[in-house]
N, CA, C and O atoms as a Tripos MOL2 file, in Angstrom:
@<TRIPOS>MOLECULE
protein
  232   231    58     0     0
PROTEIN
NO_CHARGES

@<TRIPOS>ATOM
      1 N          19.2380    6.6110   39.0760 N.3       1 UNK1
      2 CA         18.5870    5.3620   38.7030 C.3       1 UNK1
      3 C          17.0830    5.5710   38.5390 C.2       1 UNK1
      4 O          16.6800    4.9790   37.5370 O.2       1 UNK1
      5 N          16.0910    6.2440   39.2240 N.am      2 UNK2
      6 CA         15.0940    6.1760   39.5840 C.3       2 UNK2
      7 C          14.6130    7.1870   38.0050 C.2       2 UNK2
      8 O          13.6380    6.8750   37.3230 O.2       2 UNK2
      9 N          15.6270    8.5130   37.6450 N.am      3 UNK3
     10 CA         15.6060    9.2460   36.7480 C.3       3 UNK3
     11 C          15.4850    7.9990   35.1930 C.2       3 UNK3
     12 O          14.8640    8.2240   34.1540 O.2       3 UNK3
     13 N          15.9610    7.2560   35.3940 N.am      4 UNK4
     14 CA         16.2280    6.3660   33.8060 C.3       4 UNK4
     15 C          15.0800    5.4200   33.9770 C.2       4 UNK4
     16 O          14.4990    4.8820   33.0340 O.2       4 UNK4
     17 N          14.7640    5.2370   35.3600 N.am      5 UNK5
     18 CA         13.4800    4.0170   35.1990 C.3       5 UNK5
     19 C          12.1120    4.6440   34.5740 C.2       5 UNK5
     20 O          11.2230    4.2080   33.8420 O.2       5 UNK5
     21 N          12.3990    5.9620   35.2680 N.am      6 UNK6
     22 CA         11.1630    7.1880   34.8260 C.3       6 UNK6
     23 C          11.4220    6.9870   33.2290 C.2       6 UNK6
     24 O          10.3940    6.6080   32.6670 O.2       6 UNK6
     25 N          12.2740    7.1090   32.5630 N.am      7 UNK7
     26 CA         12.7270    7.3160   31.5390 C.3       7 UNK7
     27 C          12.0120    6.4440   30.6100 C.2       7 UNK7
     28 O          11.4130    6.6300   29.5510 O.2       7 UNK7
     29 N          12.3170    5.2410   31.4860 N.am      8 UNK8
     30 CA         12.2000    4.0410   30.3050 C.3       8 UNK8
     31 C          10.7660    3.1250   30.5440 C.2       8 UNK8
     32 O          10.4720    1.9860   30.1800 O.2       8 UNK8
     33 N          10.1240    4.0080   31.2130 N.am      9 UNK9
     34 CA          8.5790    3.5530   31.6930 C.3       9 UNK9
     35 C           7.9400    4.8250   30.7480 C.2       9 UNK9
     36 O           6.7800    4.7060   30.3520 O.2       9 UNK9
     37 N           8.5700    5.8020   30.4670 N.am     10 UNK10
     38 CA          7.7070    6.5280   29.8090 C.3      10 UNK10
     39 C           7.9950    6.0390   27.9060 C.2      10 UNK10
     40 O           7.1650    6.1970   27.0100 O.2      10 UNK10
     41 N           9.3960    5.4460   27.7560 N.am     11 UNK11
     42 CA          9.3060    4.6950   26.4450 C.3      11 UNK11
     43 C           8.0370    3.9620   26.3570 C.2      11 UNK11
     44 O           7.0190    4.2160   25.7130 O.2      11 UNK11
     45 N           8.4100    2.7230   27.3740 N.am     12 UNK12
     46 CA          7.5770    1.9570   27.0330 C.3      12 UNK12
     47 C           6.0160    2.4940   26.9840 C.2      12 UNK12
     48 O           5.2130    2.0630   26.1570 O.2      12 UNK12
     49 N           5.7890    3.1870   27.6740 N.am     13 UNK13
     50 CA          3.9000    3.9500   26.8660 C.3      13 UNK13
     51 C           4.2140    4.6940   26.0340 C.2      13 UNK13
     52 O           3.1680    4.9850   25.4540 O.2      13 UNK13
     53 N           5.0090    5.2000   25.5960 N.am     14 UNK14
     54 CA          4.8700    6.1060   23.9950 C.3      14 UNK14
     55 C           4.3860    4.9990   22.9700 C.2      14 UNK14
     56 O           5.0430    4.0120   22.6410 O.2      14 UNK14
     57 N           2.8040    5.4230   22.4130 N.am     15 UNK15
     58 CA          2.3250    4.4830   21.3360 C.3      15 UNK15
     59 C           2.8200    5.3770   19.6700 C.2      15 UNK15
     60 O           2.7560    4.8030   18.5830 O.2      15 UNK15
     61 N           3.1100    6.2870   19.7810 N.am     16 UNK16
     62 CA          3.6820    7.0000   18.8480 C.3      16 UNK16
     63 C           4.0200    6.5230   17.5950 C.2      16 UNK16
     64 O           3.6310    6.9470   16.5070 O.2      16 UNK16
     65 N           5.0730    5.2430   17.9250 N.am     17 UNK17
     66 CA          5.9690    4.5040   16.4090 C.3      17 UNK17
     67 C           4.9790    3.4400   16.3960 C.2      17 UNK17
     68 O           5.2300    2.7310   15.4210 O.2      17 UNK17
     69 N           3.8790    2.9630   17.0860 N.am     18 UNK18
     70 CA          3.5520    2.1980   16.8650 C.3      18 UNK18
     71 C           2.3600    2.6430   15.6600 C.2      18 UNK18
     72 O           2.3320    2.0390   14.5880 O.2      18 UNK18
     73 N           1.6130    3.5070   15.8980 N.am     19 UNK19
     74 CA          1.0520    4.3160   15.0940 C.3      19 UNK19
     75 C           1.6140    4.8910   13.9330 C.2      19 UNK19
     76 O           1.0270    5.0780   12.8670 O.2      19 UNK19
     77 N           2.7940    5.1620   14.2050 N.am     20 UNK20
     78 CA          3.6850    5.2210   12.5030 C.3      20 UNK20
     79 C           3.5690    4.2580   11.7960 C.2      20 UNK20
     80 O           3.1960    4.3460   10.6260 O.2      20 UNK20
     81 N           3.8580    3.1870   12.3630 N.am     21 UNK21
     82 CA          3.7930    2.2580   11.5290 C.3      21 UNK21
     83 C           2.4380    1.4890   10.9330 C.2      21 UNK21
     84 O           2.3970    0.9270    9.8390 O.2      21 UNK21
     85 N           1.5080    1.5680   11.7400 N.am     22 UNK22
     86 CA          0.3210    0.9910   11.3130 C.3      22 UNK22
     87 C          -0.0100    1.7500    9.8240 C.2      22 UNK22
     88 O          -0.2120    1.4310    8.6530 O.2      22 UNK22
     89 N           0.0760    3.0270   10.7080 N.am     23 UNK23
     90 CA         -0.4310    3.7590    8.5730 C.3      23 UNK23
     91 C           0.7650    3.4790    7.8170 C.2      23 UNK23
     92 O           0.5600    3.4640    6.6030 O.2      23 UNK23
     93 N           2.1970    3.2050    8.2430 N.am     24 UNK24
     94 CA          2.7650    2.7710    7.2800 C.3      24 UNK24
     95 C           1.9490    1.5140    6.0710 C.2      24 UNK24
     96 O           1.7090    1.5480    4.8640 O.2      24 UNK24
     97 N           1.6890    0.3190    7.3520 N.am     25 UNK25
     98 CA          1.2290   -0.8770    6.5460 C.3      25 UNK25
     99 C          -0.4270   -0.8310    6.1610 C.2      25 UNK25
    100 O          -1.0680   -1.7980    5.7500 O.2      25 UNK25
    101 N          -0.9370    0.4900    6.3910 N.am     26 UNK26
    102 CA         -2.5480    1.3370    5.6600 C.3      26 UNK26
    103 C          -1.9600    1.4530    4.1110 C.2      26 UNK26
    104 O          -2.4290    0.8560    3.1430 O.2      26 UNK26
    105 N          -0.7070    2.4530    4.0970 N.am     27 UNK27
    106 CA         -0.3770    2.8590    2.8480 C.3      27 UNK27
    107 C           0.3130    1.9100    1.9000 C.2      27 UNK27
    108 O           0.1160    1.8760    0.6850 O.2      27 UNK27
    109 N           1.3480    0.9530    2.7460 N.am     28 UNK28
    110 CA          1.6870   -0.2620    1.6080 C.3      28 UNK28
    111 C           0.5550   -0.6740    1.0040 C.2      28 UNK28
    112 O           0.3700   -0.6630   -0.2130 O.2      28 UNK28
    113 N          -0.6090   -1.2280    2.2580 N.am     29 UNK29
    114 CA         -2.0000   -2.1150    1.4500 C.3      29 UNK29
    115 C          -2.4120   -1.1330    0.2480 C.2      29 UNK29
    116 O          -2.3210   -1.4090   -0.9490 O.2      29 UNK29
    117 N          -2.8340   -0.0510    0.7460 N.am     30 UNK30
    118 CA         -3.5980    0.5450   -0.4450 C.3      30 UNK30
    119 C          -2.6000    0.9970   -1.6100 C.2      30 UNK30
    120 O          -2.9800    1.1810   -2.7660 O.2      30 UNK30
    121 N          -1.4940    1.1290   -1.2460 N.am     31 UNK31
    122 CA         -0.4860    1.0080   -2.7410 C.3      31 UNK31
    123 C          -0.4300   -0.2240   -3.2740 C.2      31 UNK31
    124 O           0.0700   -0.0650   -4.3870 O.2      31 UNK31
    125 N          -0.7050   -1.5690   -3.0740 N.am     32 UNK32
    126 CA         -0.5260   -2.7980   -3.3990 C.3      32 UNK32
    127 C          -1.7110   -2.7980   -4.1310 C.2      32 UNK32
    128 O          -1.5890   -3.2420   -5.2720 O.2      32 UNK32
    129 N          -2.9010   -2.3990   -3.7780 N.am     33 UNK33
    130 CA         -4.1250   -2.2660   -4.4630 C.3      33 UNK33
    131 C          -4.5240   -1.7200   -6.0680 C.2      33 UNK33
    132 O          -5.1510   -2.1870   -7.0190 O.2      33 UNK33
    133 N          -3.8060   -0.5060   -5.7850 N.am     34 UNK34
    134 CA         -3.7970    0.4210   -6.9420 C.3      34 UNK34
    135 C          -3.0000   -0.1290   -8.2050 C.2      34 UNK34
    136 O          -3.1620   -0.0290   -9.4210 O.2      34 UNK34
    137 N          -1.9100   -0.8590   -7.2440 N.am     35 UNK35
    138 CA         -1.0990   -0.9780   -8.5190 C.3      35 UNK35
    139 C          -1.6040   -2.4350   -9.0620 C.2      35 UNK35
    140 O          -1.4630   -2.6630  -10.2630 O.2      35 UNK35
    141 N          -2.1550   -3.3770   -8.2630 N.am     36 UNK36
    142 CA         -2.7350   -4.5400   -8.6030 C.3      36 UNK36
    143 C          -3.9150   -3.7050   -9.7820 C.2      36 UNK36
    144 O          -3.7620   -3.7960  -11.0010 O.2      36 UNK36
    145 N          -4.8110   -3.0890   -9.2760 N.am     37 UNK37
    146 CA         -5.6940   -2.8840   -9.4260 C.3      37 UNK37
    147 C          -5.8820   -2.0900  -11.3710 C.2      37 UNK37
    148 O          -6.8040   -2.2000  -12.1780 O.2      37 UNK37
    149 N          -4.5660   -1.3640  -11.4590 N.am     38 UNK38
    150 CA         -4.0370   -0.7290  -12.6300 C.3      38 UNK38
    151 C          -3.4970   -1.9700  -13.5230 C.2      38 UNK38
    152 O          -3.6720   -1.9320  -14.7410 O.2      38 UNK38
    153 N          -3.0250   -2.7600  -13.0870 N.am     39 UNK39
    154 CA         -2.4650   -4.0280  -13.9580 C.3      39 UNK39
    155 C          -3.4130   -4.4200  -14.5910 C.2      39 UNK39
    156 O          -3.1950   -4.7340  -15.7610 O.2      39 UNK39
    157 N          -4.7650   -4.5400  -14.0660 N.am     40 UNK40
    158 CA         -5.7200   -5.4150  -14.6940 C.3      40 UNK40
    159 C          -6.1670   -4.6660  -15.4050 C.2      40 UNK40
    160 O          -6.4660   -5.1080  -16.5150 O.2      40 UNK40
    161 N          -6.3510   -3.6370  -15.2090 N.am     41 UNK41
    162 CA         -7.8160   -2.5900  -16.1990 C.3      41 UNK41
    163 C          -6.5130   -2.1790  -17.6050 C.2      41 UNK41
    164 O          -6.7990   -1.6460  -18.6770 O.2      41 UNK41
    165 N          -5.2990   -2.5610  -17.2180 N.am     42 UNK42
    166 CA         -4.7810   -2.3530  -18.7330 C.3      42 UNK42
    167 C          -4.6580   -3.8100  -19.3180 C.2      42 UNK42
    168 O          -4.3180   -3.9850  -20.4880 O.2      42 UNK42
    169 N          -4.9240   -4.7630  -18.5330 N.am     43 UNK43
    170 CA         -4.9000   -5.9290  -19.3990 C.3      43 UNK43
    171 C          -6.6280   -6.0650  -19.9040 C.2      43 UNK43
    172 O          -6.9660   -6.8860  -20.7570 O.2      43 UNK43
    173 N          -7.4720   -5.2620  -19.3250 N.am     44 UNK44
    174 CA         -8.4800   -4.9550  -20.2840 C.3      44 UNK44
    175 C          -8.4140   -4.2400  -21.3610 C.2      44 UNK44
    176 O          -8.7520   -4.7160  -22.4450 O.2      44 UNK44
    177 N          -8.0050   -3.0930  -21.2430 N.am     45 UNK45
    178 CA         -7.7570   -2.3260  -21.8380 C.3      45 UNK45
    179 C          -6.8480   -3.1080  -23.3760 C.2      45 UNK45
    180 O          -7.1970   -2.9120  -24.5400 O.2      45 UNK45
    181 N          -6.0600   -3.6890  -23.0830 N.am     46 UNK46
    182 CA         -5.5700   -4.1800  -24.4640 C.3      46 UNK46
    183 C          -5.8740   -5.6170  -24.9490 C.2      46 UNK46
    184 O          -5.1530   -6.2460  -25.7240 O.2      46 UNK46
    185 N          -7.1790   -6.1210  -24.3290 N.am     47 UNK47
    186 CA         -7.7280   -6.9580  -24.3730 C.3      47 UNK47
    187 C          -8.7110   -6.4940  -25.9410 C.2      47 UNK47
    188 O          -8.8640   -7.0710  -27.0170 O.2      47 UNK47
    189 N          -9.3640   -4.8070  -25.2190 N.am     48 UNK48
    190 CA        -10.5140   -4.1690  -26.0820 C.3      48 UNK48
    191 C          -9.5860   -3.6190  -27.1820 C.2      48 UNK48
    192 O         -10.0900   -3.5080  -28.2990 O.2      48 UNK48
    193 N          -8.3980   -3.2880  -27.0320 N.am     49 UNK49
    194 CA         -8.0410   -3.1900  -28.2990 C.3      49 UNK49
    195 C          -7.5020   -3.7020  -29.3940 C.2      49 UNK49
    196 O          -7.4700   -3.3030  -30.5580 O.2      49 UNK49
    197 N          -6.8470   -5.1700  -28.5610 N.am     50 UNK50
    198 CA         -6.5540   -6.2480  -29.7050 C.3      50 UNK50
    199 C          -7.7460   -6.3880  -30.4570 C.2      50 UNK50
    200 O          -7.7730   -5.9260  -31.5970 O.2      50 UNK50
    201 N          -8.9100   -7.0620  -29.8970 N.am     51 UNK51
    202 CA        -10.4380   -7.2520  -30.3790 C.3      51 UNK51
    203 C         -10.4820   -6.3530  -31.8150 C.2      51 UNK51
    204 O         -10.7210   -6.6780  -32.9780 O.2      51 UNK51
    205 N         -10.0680   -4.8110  -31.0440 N.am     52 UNK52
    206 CA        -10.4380   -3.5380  -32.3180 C.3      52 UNK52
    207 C          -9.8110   -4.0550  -33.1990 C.2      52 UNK52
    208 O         -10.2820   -4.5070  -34.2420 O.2      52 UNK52
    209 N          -8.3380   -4.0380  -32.7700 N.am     53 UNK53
    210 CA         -7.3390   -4.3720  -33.9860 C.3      53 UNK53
    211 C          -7.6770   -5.3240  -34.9670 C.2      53 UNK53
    212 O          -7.4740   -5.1210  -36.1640 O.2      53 UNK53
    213 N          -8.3890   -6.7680  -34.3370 N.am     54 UNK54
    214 CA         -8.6490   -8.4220  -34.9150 C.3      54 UNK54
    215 C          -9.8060   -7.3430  -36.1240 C.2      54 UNK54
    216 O          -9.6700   -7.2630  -37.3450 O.2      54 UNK54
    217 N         -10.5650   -6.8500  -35.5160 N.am     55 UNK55
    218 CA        -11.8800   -7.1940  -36.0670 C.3      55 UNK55
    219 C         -11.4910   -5.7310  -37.4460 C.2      55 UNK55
    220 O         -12.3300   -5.3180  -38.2470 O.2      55 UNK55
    221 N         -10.6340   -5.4380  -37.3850 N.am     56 UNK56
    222 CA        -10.1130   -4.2640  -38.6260 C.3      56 UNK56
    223 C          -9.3860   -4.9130  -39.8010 C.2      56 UNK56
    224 O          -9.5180   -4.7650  -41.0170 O.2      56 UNK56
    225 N          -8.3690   -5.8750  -38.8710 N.am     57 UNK57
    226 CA         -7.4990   -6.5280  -40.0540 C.3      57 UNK57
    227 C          -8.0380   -7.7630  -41.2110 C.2      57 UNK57
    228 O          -8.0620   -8.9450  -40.8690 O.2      57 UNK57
    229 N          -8.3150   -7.4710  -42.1280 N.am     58 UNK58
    230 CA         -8.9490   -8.8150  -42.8710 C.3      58 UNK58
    231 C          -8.6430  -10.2260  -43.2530 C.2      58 UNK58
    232 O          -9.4860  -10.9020  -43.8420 O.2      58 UNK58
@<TRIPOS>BOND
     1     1     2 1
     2     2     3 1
     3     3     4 2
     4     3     5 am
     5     5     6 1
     6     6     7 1
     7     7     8 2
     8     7     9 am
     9     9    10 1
    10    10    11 1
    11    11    12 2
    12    11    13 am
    13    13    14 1
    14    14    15 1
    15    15    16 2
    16    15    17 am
    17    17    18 1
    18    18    19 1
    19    19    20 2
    20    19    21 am
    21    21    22 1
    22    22    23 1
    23    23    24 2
    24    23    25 am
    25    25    26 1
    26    26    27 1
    27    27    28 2
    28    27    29 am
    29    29    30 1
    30    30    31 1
    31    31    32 2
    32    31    33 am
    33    33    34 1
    34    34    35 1
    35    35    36 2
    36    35    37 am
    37    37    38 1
    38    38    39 1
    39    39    40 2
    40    39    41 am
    41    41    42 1
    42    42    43 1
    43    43    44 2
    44    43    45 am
    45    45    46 1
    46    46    47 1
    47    47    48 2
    48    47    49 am
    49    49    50 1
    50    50    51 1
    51    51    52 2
    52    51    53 am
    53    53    54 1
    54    54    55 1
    55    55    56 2
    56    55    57 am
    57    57    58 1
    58    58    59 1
    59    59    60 2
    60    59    61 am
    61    61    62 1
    62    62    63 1
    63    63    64 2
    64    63    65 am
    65    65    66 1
    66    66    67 1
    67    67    68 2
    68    67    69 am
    69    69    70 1
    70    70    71 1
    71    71    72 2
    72    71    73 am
    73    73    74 1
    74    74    75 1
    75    75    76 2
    76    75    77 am
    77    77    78 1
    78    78    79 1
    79    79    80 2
    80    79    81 am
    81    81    82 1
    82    82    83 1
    83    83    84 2
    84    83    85 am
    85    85    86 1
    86    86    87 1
    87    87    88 2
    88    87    89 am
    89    89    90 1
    90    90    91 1
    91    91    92 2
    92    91    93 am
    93    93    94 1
    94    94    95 1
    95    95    96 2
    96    95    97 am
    97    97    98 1
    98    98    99 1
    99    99   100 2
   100    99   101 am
   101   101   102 1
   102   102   103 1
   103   103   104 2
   104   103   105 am
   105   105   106 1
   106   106   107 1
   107   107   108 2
   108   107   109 am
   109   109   110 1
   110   110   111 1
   111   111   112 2
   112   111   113 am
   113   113   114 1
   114   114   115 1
   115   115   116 2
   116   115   117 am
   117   117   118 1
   118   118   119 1
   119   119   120 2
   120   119   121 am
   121   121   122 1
   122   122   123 1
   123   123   124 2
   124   123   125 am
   125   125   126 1
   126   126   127 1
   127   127   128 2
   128   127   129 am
   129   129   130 1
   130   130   131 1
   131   131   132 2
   132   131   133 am
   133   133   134 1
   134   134   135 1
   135   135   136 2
   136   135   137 am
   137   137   138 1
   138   138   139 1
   139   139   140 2
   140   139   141 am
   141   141   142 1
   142   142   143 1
   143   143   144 2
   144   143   145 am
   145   145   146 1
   146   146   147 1
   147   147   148 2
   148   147   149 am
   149   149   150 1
   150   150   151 1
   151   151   152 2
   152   151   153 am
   153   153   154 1
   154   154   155 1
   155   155   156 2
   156   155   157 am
   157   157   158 1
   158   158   159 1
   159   159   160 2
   160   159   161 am
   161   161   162 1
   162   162   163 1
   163   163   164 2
   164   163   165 am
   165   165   166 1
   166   166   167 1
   167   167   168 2
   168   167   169 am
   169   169   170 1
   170   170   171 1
   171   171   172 2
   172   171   173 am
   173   173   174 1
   174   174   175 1
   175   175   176 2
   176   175   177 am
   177   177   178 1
   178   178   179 1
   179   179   180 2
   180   179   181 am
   181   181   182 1
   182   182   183 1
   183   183   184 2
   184   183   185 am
   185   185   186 1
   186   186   187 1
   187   187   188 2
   188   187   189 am
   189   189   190 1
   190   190   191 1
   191   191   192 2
   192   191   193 am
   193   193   194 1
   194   194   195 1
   195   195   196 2
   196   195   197 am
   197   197   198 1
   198   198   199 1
   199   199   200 2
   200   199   201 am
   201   201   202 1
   202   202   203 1
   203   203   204 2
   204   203   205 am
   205   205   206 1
   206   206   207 1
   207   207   208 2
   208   207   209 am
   209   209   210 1
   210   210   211 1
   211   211   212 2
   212   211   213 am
   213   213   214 1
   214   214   215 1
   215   215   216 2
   216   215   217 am
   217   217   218 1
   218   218   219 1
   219   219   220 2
   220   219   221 am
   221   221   222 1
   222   222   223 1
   223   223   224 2
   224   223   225 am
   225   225   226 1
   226   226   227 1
   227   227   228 2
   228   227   229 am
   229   229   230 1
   230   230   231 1
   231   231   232 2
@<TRIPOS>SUBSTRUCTURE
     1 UNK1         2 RESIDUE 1 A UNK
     2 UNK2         6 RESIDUE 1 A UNK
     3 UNK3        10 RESIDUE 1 A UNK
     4 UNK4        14 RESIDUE 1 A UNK
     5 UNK5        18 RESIDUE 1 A UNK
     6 UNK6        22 RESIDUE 1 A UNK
     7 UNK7        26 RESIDUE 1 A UNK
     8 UNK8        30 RESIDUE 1 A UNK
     9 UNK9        34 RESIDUE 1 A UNK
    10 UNK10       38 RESIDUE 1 A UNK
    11 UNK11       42 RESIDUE 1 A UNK
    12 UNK12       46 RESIDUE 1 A UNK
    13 UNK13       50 RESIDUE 1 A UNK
    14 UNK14       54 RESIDUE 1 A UNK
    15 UNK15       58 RESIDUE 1 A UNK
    16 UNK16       62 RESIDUE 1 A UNK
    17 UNK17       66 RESIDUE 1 A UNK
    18 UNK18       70 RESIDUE 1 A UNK
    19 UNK19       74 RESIDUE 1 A UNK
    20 UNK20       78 RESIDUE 1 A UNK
    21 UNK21       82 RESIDUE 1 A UNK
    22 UNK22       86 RESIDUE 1 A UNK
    23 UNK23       90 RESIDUE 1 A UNK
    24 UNK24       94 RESIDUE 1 A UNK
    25 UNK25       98 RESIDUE 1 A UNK
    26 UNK26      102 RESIDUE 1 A UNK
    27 UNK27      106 RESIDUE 1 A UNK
    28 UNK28      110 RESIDUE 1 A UNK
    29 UNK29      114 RESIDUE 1 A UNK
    30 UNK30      118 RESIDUE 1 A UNK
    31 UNK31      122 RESIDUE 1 A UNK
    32 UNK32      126 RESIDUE 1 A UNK
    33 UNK33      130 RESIDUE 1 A UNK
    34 UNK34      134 RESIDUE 1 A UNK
    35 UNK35      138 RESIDUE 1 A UNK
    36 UNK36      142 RESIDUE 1 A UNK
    37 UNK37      146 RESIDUE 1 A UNK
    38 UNK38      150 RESIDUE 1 A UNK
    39 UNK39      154 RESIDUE 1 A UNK
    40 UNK40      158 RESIDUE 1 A UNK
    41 UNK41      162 RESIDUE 1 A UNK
    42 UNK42      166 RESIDUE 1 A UNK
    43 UNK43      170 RESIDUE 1 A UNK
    44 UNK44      174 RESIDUE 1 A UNK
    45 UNK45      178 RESIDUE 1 A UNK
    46 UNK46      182 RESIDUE 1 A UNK
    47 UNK47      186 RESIDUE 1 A UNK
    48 UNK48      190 RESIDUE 1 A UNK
    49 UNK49      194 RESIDUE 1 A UNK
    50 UNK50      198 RESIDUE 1 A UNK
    51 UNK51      202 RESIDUE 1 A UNK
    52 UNK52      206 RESIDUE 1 A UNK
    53 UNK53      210 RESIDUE 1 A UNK
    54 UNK54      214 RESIDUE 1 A UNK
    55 UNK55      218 RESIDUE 1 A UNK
    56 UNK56      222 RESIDUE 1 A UNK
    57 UNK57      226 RESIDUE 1 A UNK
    58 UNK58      230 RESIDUE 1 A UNK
């Protein structure tokens, strides 16, 4: 008994998974970013080239 309490007192301080997971939800944020962040600069992006396109066609 005393062997499993040891056991399960040393679970409970392992910060280990808890730390897995934090950079897990580091790397979701900054993947949420990028890809936000890529959406827009191509809706610039074909913003500047419709413009090209408008200002070619007569």
């Amino acid at each position: 008994m005393e062997r499993l309490l040891t056991l399960l007192l040393g679970f409970a301080r392992d910060n280990r998974g808890a730390t897995a997971i934090e950079y897990g939800l580091i790397a979701a944020g900054i993947s949420m970013s990028v890809i936000i962040g890529g959406q827009e600069i191509g809706r610039f992006i074909r913003g500047v080239f419709e413009a090209a396109q408008a200002g070619l066609n007569p």
